[in-house]
Every structure is written in C-alpha cells, then in structure tokens.
N, C-alpha and C positions, 0 to 999 in steps of 0.2 A: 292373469289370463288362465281361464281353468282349460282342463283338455278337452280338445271340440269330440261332438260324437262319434264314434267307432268305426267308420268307413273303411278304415283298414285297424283287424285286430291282431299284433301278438301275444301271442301269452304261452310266456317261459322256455321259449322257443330254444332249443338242443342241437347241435350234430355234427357228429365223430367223424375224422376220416383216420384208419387205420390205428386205431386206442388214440388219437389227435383231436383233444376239445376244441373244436373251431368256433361253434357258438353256444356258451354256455347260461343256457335260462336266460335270453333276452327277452323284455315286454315292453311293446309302446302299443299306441295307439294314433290316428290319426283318422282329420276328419275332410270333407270335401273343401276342394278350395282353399286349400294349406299347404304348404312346400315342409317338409319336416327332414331333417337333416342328421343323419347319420355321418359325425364326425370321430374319427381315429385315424392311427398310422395306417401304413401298410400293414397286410397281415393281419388286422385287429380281428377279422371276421364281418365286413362291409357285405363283400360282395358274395359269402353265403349265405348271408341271410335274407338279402333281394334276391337273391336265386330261389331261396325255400318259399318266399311272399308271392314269385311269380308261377309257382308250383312245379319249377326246374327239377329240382331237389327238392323232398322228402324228408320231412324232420325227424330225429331218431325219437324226440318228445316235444309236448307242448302244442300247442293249436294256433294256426293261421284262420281271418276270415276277411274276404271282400267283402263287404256289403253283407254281411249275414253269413253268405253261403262258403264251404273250405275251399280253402288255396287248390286244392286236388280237383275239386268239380272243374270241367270245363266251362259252365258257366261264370264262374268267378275270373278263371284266366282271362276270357273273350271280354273283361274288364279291364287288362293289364295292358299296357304297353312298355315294353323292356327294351332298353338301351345299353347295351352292352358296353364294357371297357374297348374290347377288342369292334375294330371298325368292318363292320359284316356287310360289304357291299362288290357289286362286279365290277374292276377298273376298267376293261373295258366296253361298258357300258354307258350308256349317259344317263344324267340324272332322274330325268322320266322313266327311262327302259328301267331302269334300277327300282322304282320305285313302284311302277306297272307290275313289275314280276311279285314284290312281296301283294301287291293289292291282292293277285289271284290267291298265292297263300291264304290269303284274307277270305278270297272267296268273291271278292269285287269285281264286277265283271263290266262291261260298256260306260254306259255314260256315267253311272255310281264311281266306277274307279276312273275315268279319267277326271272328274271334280276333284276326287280327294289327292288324288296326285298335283293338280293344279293348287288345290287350298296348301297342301303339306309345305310344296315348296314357299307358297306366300309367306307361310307362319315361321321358315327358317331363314326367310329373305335369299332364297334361292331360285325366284321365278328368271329370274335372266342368263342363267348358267344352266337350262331345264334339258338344251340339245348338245350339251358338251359333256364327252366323255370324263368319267370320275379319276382317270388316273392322271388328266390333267389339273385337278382340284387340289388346294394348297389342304395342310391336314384340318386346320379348321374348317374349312367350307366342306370337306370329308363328314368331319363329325356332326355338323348343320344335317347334313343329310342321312347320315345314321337316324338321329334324332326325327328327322322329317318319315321315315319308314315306320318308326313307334306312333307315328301320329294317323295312321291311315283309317285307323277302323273305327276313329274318334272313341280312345278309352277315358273311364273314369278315374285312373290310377296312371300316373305316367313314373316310372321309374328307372333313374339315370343314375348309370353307377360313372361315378368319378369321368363325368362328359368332356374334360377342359383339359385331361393331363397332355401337354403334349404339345398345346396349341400356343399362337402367339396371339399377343395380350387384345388385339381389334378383335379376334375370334372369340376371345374368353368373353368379352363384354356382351358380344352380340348374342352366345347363348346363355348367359346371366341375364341379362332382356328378354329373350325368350322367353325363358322360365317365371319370370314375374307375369309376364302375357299370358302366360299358361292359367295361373296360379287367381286374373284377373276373372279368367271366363268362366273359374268353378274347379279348374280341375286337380284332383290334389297330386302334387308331386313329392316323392320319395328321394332324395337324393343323396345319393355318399359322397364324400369328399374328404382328403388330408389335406386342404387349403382352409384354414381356420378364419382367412377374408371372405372366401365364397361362401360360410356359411355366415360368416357375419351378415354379409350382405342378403342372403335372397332367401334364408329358411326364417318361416316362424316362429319356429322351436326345433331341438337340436339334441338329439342322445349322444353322446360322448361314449365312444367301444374304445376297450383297450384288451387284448388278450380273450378273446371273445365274449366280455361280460359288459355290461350296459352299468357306468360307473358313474352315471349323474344326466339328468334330462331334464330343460326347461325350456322359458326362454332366454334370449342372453341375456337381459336383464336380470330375469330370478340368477340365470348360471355365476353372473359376476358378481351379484352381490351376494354369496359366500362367502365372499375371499373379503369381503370388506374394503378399510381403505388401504389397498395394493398400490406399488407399483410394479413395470416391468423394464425390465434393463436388457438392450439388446446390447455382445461387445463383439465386435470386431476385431480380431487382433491374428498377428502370429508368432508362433512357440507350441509349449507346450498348454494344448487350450484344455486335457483332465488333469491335469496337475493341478491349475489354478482355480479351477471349478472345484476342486475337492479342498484346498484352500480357502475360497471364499464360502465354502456353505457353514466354516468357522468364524466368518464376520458377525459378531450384533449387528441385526436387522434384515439378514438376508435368509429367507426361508427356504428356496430352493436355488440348485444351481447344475444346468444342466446341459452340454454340449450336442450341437446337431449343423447339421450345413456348416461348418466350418466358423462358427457361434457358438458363444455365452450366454445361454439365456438366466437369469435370473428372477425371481420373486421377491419383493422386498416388502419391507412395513415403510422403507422411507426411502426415496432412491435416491435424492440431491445430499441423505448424511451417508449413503454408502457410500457414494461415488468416489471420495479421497481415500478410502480406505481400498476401495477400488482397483484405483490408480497403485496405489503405495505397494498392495500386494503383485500385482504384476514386472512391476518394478524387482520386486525382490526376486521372480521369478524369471526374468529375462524374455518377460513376455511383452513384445509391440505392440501397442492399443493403435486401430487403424480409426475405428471412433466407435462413439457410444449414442443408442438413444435410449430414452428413458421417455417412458408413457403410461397413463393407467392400463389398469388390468383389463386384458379382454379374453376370447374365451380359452387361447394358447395357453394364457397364466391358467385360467382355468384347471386344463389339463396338467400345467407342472406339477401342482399345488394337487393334485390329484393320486398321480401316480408318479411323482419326481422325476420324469423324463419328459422331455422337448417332443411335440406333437409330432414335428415331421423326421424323428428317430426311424 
C-alpha cells in the first residue's frame, strides 16, 4: 500500500518545552479518507503534535500543511476538527444546548446550526439523549458528545487524540464504529492511541512514537512483517516479575523481555520451545505463573522488538 496523497503534511516536525524534546523531527503524511494512527505510550509526544497539526501549538521547526495551505493559516484550521483528551463540554447543560453553543463558536447560526446539531448527534448515536443534561451521561456517552462538537462545521480532518481512555467497552466499540463511519464518507481521521487493539483495528496505517521520535510507519501488515516468524508470550504471574524478565532475556529464543501491567511480555523466535524453559526459570525464581498466552506478533511485539519496552510502559 503506498502513502495516499498529502492532505495532511508533516515534515520534521520539532518542539521544546523548557530545553524538553517533546517532538523530535516527526514526518508522516496522510491522505483523505484514511484513519492513520499515531501509536505510543504515554508521554511519547501523541498529543503535541495533533496540537501543532491543529495549529494549537507552534513548531519550534519543520512544516505542517492541510490541504496545501499551513497549519497557522486560519483557513487550514476551519479544516480541523479536534477532539481533545480532556472532555470540554457544560454538565449542566443538555446535549443540544452544549452542542448549539460550540455551533455559534462556529459561527452557525438558525436553521444551518440547528441541522448540524441534529446530524452530529445522529452520527454519535446520540439523537435520543439530545434534551438531557450532560452531567447525567455515563463517560462514554460524554466522549460520543465531545466527538459530536468536532463534527459541526463538517471538517476534512477529524482529530481524536486518545477518545476511549476512560470508557467502558459498549462505549469503546460505538466510537470504534464511528470512526470507521467517518473514515467511510471521505473523511481522514488522525488518531492517537496507547491501545495497540484500537489501532489494530480502525487505522490504515500507523506511526509507532516513542520518546518523541517517529520509530517505524506502515501498515500493520508491512509493521509485522519486520519481525518475521515471531511469537508473543503474555505471562501472568506473581513475585518478582524484573527479576525474571532479566533472567529470561538469557533464554535461547527469547529476543525481548519486558514488564508492564503487572505482565511478562515477551518476543520470541519460537514460543511452544520457550515455554518449558519458561516455566523452569520461574520456578527457580519463586515466581507463580497465574497463566500464559502465546500468539503471533502483532504491533505490541512490534514495538518490544523496537525499543525493548512494553507499549503500555
């Protein structure tokens, strides 16, 4: 899959906060009609650099372009629709009132803004909750409606940084759906995430940030097949889980080994011949294996095998 054309350009994109390299020389690219996925931990520099692409923030180097024109023009912003981490709405307000108010922001006024407040909520499956106050709304149906306020002014860019943290799993799906909806009608969306399933699932392609540098980008297809024939080994256990991890990255066959959620994650050439050796070293260790999976590689391994730490580190 080669890269679609330029609809959104970085290149080399920079910027410090107090001598603090938060984003160091990133470049991608993305084209309309593509969901493209900026995957790292926390801290990687996600969400300064959808700050600098919505023209929030100011690059200290490197160039942004919507469509052509800079991230800084107004014209290019009146493209963006930003969905923030933080849930930016009035609780006591109801979901129209809420939604009315950003229209004028917008600039949306009589029967234009009462439509797209009508459509917004349709497209977050929020039309039957439209006269109930937001601080009676569970947090996902909250973020449904963040999401539905970026949609007002119908932008060519929709940009959600990390929309799901927070929510429980009926809500994660419904705006995983969404965004394929989105992604259906043309529109390209930018998304961050440290959930290595939700970009499995709903981006085309996927830049991998660690430390604010852009450390491998494809699709997951091209990204996994790097690593060739992998496996990956989840363990489950209690004791000492760095002890054993610095232990087993002395096994033949096990190429990373790296602790995170209270997990073993593992990279291997072969997992069903690691596995007794597995076991045996834990044993000597006085470590309880609560259980184990093993699976091929997908783009978590990706990232072990990258930077030898556990994505959600």
């Amino acid at each position: 899959m080669g890269t679609p054309a330029g609809f959104l350009r970085c290149d080399s994109v920079s910027k410090s906060f107090d001598g603090r390299v938060a984003v160091d020389a990133v470049s991608f690219e993305m084209g309309r009609g593509e969901v493209y996925g900026l995957l790292g931990p926390n801290g990687a520099g996600k969400t300064t650099t959808i700050k600098m692409v919505c023209g929030l923030i100011e690059p200290d180097g490197g160039a942004i372009t919507v469509d052509g024109r800079s991230s800084r023009d107004l014209a290019a912003r009146s493209l963006v629709g930003y969905v923030p981490q933080e849930v930016a709405l009035y609780p006591d307000l109801t979901a129209a009132e809420n939604l009315s108010f950003f229209c004028r922001l917008y600039g949306l006024r009589g029967r234009v803004a009462d439509e797209r407040v009508r459509e917004a909520l349709e497209l977050t499956d929020l039309a039957d909750r439209r006269d109930d106050r937001v601080d009676a709304f569970s947090g996902g149906m909250k973020r449904r409606l963040n999401i539905a306020a970026g949609l007002l002014h119908h932008p060519a860019l929709l940009v959600l940084d990390e929309p799901t943290v927070g929510v429980d799993p009926q809500s994660r799906h419904a705006i995983l759906e969404r965004v394929g909806a989105f992604k259906r009608a043309g529109m390209a969306v930018l998304y961050t995430t440290h959930y290595m399933e939700e970009a499995e699932r709903v981006c085309d392609r996927v830049g991998i940030v660690d430390h604010g540098k852009m450390i491998a980008e494809g699709t997951r297809r091209e990204l996994v097949a790097q690593l060739g024939e992998k496996d990956t080994i989840d363990l489950s256990a209690v004791g000492n889980l760095e002890e054993l991890a610095h232990t087993l990255r002395g096994v033949p066959g096990v190429e990373q080994a790296a602790v995170a959620d209270g997990r073993i994650h593992l990279l291997t050439s072969d997992g069903r011949s690691v596995l007794p050796l597995l076991i045996e070293a834990a044993g000597r260790l006085q470590v309880e294996i609560s259980s184990v999976d093993i699976s091929e590689a997908n783009l978590e391994a990706v990232f072990l095998h990258l930077t030898g730490t556990a994505l959600r580190e």
